[in-house]
C-alpha positions, 0 to 999 in steps of 0.5 A: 674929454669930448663925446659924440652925441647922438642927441645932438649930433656933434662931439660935446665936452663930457661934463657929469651931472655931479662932479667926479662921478658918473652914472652909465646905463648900457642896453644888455642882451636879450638872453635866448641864444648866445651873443653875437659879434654884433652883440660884442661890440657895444659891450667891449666899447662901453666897457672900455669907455668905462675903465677910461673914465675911471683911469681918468679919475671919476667914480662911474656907476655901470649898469646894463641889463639882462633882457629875460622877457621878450616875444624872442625869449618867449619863442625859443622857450616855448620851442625848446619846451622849457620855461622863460627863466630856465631859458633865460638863466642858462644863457646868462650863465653863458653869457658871462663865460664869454663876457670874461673871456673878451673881459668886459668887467661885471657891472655894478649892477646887471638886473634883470628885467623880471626882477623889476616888475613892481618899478615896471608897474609904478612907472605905467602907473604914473604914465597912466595918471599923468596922461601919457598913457592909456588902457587898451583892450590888450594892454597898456600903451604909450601915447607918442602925439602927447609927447612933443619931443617924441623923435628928437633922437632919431630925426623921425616926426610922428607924422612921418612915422604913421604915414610910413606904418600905415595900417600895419602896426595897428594889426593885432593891436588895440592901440589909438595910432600907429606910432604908440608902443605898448608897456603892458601886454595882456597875458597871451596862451602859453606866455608868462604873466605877472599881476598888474592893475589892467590885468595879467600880462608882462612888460613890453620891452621899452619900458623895462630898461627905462624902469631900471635905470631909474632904479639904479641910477635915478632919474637923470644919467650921465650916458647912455649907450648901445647899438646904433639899431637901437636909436629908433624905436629903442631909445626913443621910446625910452626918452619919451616914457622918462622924461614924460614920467619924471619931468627931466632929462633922461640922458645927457649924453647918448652914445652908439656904435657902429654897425658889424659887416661880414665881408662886407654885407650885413650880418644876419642867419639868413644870409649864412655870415652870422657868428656868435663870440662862442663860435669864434673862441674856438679859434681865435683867442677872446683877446685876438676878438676884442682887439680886433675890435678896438682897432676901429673907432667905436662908431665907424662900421666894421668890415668882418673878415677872416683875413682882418680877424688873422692880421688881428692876431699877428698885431696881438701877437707882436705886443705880446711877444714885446712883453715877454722878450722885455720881461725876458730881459728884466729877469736876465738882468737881476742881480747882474752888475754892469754899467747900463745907459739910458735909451729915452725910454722914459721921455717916450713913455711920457709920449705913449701916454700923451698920444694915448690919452690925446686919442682916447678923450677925442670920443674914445678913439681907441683907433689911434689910442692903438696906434699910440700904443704900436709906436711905444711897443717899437720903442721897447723893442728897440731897446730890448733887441738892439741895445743891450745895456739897456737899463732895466729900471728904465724898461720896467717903468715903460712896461708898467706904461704899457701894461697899464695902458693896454689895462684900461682897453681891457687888453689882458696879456696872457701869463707866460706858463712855468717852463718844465724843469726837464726842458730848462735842463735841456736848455741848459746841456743845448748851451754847455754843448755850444761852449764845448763848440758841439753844435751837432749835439746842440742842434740835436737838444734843439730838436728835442725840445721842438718836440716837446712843444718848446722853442728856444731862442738865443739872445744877448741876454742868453736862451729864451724859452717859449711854448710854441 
């Protein structure tokens, strides 16, 4: 499998740290509203990344946090006149209502940033001792000129940077240049504080993340992913505050998505095109979104539109139908003695699969992975509508194929409901009334059951019923 680099700006053979096993940390949400489209993104593309990994075989470790201590977290308490944590966990309950819904699968560990403070303090700690770090009259900050490396991620140089800051970021702040960034915060009014050797105050935002994959994961990680806005300041303060503390390579890999545009401009509340999954989920299904999604390459933008987010639907819509006629046909066929024959199913299934995984280990291109999986539901469809002696343990096999490749996008298809027995004896009266040739009457019980939200339709195989 080849994975694109943002350290080295090209698609590298993914080799882990230990052989057969994994160890990913994903920058979580900044828990004070719900998420956004924008949000979606990086936690439907690393949860994928994740369920290939182990569809490939490794054991992967996946931890992303929860960002619950922050001036946006401290603000919107502060203005709904609640505390941090009584803000913060409301929305990471939240959180997880619609994280199931899109199924992004927990994370073996999704700490929370204020449960990591005595780590937070260590680590400063060691900065503070081993000369990267230094005490100001607010807090505690990091100095980048005694990182060399400080901009090997983003492309920036420090020069550049304070040349660019100018006087603006030392307003306010009691740092040495421009371009250092704080890990503490001496206590404001009206803010949260814990306890720490240069007096009460709270973590600054970089420092949180690097702490906890420490914690979880160690010193060195297989990957680290998250939106491209992070790459700078984010993750490269997060390169510098760990490698300076530890003396080794953070991350070997580092993996961002692209950005979200809507309907071609960039999403933002105060241009009025902002969505939160939350708004959506009200009229589109979570799968419709995180199909939608996948439809594009993790780290190409994505054009957001109403339009795009409806021919999501009809594509969805036309792999769960091919599910259900498919299984439709299996249910039919037990049990029936007939002479069946082979379609070259199970040769095509072989094909879906190589496709797949050809598109998928090429920087997990989910894109194409799609269009692997369209070619094989034509496939099945084909052999389900135009051939009716298809034979069902070739189809079974092929559905499993295809269950199990949409399984590992984290696709899920919905369970078909339990047809009422008063519509199945509809169903039936409708075709006994088309043997007797009294198609008045069977268009009559046809009605009838369009009434009642049901549809049915004549196959080879006999009446199918769905709810419409």
């Amino acid at each position: 499998m080849k994975i694109y680099n943002t350290m080295t700006r090209q698609k590298e053979e993914f080799v882990p740290v230990e052989a057969g096993k994994v160890k990913i940390y994903v920058c979580g949400p900044t828990v004070y509203d719900y998420f956004h489209l924008g949000n979606a993104r990086p936690f439907i593309t690393f949860d994928t990344l994740r369920r290939y990994l182990e569809y490939k075989g490794y054991k992967v470790t996946f931890v992303q946090n929860f960002t619950d201590i922050d001036d946006k977290v401290i603000n919107r308490a502060n203005l709904q006149h609640v505390s941090t944590k009584d803000l913060s966990e409301h929305y990471i309950r939240e959180y997880y209502i619609d994280a199931d819904g899109l199924n992004v699968e927990r994370a073996d560990f999704q700490p929370r940033a204020t449960d990591t403070i005595p780590e937070i303090i260590k680590m400063i700690q060691t900065l503070i001792d081993k000369g990267y770090a230094y005490v100001s009259d607010d807090g505690v900050y990091f100095s980048t000129h005694k990182f060399p490396e400080y901009g090997k991620l983003s492309g920036y140089n420090v020069e550049d940077l304070e040349e660019g800051a100018g006087n603006r970021a030392l307003n306010g702040e009691s740092k040495q240049h421009p371009s250092d960034f704080a890990l503490w915060k001496r206590k404001k009014e009206g803010e949260p504080y814990w306890e720490s050797p240069w007096g009460e105050g709270r973590p600054g935002w970089h420092i949180e993340c690097s702490a906890m994959a420490f914690k979880y994961l160690g010193e060195t990680i297989d990957i680290h992913g998250g939106g491209q806005d992070l790459v700078f300041p984010h993750h490269e303060n997060e390169i510098a505050q760990s490698e300076a503390c530890s003396g080794h390579v953070f991350a070997k890999y580092w993996m961002h998505n692209g950005f979200i545009n809507i309907d071609n401009a960039k999403m933002a509340k105060s241009k009025g095109n902002f969505f939160t999954v939350r708004d959506l989920a009200k009229h589109y299904d979570y799968m419709v979104i995180r199909f939608f999604m996948l439809n594009c390459q993790y780290r190409s933008p994505i054009n957001f539109s109403r339009d795009l987010l409806n021919a999501a639907q009809t594509g969805w819509e036309r792999i769960v139908t091919c599910i259900e006629n498919a299984r439709f046909y299996l249910d039919q066929a037990t049990g029936q003695e007939a002479v069946y024959k082979k379609s070259g199913l199970a040769d095509k299934s072989q094909a879906a699969v190589r496709a797949f995984e050809t598109a998928m280990d090429d920087d997990l291109n989910t894109a194409d992975a799609m269009a692997a999986i369209f070619d094989f539901v034509r496939d099945i469809n084909t052999a389900v509508v135009e051939e009716d002696d298809q034979d069902p343990e070739e189809l079974r096999q092929a559905l499993a194929t295809l269950l199990k490749l949409l399984d590992v996008l984290g696709l899920k298809i919905p369970q078909s409901g339990a047809i009422p027995e008063e519509i199945t004896a509809l169903v039936r009266e409708r075709s006994e009334a088309k043997v007797q040739h009294n198609y008045q009457l069977a268009d009559d019980i046809r009605t009838k059951i369009e009434a009642a939200g049901y549809q049915v339709e004549d196959t080879p195989q006999g009446p199918k019923v769905s709810a419409k």
